[in-house]
C-alpha positions as CSV (number, residue, x, y, z in Angstrom):
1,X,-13.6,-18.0,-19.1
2,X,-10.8,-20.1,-18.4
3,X,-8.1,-20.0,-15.1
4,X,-5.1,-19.1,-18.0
5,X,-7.2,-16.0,-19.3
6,X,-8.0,-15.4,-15.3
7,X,-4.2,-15.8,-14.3
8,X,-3.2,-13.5,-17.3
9,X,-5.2,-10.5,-16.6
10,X,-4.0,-11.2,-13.0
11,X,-0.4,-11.3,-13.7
12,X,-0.7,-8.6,-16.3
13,X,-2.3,-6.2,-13.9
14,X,-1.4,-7.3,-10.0
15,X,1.4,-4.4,-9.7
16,X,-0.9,-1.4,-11.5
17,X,-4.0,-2.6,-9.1
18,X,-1.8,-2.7,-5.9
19,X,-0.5,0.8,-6.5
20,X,-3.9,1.7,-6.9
21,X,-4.8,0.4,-4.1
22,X,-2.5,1.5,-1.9
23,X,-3.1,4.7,-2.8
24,X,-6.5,4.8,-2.6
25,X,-7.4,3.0,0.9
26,X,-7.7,4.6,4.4
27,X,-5.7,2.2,6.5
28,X,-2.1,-0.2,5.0
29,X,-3.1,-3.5,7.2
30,X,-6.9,-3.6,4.8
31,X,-4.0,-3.9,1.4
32,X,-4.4,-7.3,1.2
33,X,-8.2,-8.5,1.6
34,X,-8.8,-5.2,-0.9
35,X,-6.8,-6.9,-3.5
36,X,-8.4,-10.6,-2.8
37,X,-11.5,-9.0,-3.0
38,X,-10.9,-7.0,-6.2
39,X,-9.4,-10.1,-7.7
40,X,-12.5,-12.3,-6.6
41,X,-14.7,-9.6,-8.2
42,X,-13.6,-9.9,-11.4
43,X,-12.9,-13.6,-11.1
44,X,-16.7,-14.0,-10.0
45,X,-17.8,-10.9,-13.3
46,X,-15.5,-13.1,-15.9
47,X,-16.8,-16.3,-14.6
48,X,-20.7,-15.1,-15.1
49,X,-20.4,-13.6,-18.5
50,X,-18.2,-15.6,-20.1
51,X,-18.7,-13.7,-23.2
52,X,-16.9,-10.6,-22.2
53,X,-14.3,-9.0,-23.9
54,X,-12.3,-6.3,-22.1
55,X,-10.9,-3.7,-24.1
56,X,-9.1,-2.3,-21.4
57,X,-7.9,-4.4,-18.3
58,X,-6.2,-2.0,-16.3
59,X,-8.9,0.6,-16.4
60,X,-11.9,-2.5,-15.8
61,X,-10.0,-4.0,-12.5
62,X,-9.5,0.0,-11.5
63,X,-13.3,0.3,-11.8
64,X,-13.7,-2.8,-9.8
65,X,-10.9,-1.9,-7.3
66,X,-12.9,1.3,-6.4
67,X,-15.9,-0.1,-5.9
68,X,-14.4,-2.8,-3.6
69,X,-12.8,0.2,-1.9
70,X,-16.0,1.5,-1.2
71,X,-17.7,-1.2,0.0
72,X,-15.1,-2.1,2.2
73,X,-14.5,0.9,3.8
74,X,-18.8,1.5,4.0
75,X,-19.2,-1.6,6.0
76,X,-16.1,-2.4,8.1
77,X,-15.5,1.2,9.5
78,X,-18.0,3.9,10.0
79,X,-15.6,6.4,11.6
80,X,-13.0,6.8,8.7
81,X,-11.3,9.2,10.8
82,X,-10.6,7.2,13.7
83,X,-8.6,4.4,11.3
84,X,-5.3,3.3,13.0
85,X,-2.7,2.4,10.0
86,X,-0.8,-0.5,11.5
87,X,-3.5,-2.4,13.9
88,X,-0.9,-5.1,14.7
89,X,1.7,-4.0,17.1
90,X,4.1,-7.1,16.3
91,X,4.0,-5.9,12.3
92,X,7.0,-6.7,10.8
93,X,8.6,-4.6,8.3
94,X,8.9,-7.3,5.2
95,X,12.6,-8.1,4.0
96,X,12.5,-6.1,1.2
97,X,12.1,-3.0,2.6
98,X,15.7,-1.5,2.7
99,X,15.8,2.1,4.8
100,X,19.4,1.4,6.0
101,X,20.7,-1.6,7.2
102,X,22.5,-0.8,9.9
103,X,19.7,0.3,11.4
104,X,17.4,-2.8,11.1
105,X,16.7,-4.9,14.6
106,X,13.7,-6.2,15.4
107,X,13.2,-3.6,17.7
108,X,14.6,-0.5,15.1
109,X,11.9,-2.3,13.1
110,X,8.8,-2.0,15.0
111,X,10.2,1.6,16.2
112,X,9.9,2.6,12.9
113,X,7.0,1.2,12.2
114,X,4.9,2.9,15.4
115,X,6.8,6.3,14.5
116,X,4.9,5.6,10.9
117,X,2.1,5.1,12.6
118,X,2.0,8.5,14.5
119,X,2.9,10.1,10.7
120,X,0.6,11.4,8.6
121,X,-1.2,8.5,6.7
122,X,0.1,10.1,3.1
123,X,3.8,9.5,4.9
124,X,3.0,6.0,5.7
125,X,1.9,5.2,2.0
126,X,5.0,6.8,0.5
127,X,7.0,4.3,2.9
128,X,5.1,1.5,1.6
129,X,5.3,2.3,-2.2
130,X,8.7,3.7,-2.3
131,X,10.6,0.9,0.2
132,X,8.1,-1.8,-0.4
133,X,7.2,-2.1,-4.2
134,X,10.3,0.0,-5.4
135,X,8.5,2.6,-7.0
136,X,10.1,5.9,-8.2
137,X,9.4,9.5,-6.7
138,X,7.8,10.2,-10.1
139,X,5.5,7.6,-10.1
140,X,4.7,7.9,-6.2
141,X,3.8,11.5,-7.0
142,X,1.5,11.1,-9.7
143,X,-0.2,8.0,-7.5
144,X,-0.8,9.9,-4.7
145,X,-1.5,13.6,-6.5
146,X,1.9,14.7,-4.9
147,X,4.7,16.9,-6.6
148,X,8.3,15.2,-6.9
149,X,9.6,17.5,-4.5
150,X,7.3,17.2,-1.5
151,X,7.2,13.4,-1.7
152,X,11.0,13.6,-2.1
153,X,11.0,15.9,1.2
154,X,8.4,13.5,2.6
155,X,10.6,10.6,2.3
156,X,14.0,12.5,3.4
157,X,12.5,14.3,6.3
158,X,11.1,11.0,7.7
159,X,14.2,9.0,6.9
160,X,16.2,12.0,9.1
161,X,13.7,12.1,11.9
162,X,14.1,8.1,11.8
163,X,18.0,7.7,11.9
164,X,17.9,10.0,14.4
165,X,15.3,8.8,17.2
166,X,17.0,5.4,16.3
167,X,20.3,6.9,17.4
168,X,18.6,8.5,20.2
169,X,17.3,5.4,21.4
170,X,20.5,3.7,21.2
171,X,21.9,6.2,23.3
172,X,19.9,5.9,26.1
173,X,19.9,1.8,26.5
């Protein structure tokens, strides 16, 4: 197997496998090592049996993805219920994420963040999939088994309850 047919798949799938991801995983901050490990995974499969031919990339790299998800999750955390999202009180919210600009300051920022953090975790992924990798209400919905209109409401409810406690804050500085 060679590092073009590695970076290939890689490119070919990285966006699919991160939604997938994202959707799938019990707390945002664990995103990243899943994905390294996913990717390492199938490095490490392709890399042993050369002679593999995949049929279907996507669905092979999901299949790898869940089991990664799994084995992460059974050995770093045994109480899945007590899982903070953001772990890292200094997170910062990365530049593409646009809620409103006039609203972003460091401080807006990590308010935001922390309110997040108090959300429902479902909330928190929304935030991530539809500010973060642009995704559409559609496609958020059908990640998360969601209809349009309640991730719609999810996202417009939070973005009220935001601009608002923002203002409120501003207000009493």
């Amino acid at each position: 197997m060679s590092i073009e047919n590695f970076e290939k798949i890689y490119n070919k799938t990285y966006k699919d496998v991160l939604k997938y991801i994202i959707a799938h995983c019990s707390n945002l901050e664990d995103v990243n090592d899943i994905v390294q490990d996913t990717y390492v995974s199938l490095y490490k499969t392709l890399k042993k049996n050369k002679s593999i031919e995949l049929e279907n990339d996507q669905a092979f790299i999901k299949g790898i993805a869940k089991n990664v998800l799994k084995r992460y999750y059974r050995f770093k955390y045994k109480e899945k219920n007590n899982i903070e999202i953001f772990e890292n009180e200094e997170l910062q919210l990365e530049a593409n994420i646009d809620i409103e600009l006039e609203f972003i300051t460091k401080d807006n920022v990590l308010h935001i963040w922390q309110t997040l953090n108090n959300k429902d975790l479902r909330i928190a992924k929304i935030f991530y999939l539809y500010y973060g990798l642009d995704m559409k209400i559609t496609d958020i919905a059908k990640e998360l088994n969601l209809t349009e209109s309640a991730t719609k409401n999810y996202i417009y409810r939070t973005i009220k309850e935001l601009k608002n406690s923002i203002k409120e804050r501003e207000k009493n500085a």
